[in-house]
C-alpha positions as CSV (number, residue, x, y, z in Angstrom):
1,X,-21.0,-19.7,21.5
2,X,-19.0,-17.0,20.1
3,X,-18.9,-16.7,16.0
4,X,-15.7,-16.6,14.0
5,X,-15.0,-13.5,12.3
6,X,-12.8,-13.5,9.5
7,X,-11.4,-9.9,9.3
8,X,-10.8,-10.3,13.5
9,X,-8.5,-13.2,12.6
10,X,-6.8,-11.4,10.0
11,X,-6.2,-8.3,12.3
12,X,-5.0,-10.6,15.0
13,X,-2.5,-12.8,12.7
14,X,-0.9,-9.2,11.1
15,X,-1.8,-7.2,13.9
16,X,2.1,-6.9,15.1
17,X,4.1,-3.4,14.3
18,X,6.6,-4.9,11.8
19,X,4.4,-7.8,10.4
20,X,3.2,-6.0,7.4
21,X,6.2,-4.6,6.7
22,X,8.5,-8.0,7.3
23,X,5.4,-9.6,4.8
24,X,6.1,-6.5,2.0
25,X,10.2,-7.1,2.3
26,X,9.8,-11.4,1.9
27,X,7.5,-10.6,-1.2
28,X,9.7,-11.3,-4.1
29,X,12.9,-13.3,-2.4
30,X,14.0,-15.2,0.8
31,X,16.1,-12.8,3.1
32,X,18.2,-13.5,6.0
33,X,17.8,-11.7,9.5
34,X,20.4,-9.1,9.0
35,X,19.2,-8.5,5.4
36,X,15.5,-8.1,7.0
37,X,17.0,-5.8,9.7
38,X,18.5,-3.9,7.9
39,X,15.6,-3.3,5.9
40,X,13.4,-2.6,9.1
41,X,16.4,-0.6,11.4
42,X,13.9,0.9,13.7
43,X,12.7,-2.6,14.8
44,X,14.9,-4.0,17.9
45,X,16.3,-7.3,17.6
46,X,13.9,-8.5,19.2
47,X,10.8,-7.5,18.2
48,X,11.9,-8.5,15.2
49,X,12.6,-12.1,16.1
50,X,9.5,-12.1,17.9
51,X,7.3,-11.1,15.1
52,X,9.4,-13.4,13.1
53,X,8.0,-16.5,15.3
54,X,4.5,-14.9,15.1
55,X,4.3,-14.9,11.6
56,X,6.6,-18.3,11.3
57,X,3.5,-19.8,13.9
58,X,0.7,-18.5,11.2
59,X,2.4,-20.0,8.7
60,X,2.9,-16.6,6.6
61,X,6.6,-17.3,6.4
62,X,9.2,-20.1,6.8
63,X,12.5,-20.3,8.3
64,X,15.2,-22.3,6.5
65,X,18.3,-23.0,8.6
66,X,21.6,-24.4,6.5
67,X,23.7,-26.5,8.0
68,X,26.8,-24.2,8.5
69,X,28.6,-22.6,10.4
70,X,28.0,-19.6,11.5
71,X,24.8,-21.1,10.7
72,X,22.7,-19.2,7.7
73,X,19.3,-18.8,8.3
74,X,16.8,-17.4,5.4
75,X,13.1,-16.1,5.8
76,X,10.6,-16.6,2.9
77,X,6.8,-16.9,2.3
78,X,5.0,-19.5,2.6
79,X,2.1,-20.5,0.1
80,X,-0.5,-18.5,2.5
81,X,1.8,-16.1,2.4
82,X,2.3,-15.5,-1.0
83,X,-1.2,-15.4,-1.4
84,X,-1.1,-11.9,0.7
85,X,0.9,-10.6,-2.3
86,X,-1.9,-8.4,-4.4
87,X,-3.0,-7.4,-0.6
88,X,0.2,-5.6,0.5
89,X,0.4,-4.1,-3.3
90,X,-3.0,-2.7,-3.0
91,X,-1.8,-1.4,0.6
92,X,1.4,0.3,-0.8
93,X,-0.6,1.8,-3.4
94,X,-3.1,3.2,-1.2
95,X,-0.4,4.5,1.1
96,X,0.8,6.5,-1.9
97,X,-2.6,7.8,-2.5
98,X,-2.8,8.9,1.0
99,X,0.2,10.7,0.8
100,X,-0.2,12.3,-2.3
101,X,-3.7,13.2,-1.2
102,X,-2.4,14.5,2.3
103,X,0.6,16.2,0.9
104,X,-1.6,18.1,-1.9
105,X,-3.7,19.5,1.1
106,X,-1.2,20.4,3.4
107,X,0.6,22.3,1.0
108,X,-2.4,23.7,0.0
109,X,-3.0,24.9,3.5
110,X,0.3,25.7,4.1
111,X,0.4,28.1,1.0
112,X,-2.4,29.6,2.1
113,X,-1.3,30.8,5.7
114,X,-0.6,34.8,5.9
115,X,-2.7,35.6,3.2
């Protein structure tokens, strides 16, 4: 009998290139794709429908289709979803750390090179 894990789940359901980041861009309004794509440009088409349907299937997000036409289609979060809010902060701010920290020390090094 294999035991659930809770942090295994969570890697597996935001495991996906783009997922964090499509979560960080749905955090404070509904976008469409284009608007999403444009945000994410180095994510195909594709993959970004794909990871779309992942996170649609985990409930994180939900599609909303208009009944236009063209059609307009917009992606929000869902309640789970929201609740990953103060997560993805507390992720941005550590990436900031990080790069503070890691651009400190490089140009430490770097300064230091020659002498």
């Amino acid at each position: 009998m294999m035991s659930f894990c809770p942090l295994n789940k969570t890697v597996e359901i935001i495991d996906g290139k783009w997922t964090v980041l499509i979560l960080w861009h749905l955090r404070d309004r509904p976008l469409r794709f284009s608007q999403l794509h444009k945000k994410i440009p180095d994510a195909t088409q594709k993959m970004l429908t794909q990871q779309l349907r992942h996170l649609e299937r985990h409930h994180l997000i939900q599609r909303k289709v208009y009944p236009e036409v063209p059609p307009k289609v917009e992606y929000s979060l869902t309640e789970y979803g929201e609740s990953l809010k103060p997560i993805l902060l507390s992720l941005n701010e550590w990436g900031w750390s990080y790069y503070k920290s890691i651009s400190s020390s490089s140009e430490k090094l770097n300064g230091n090179k020659g002498e």
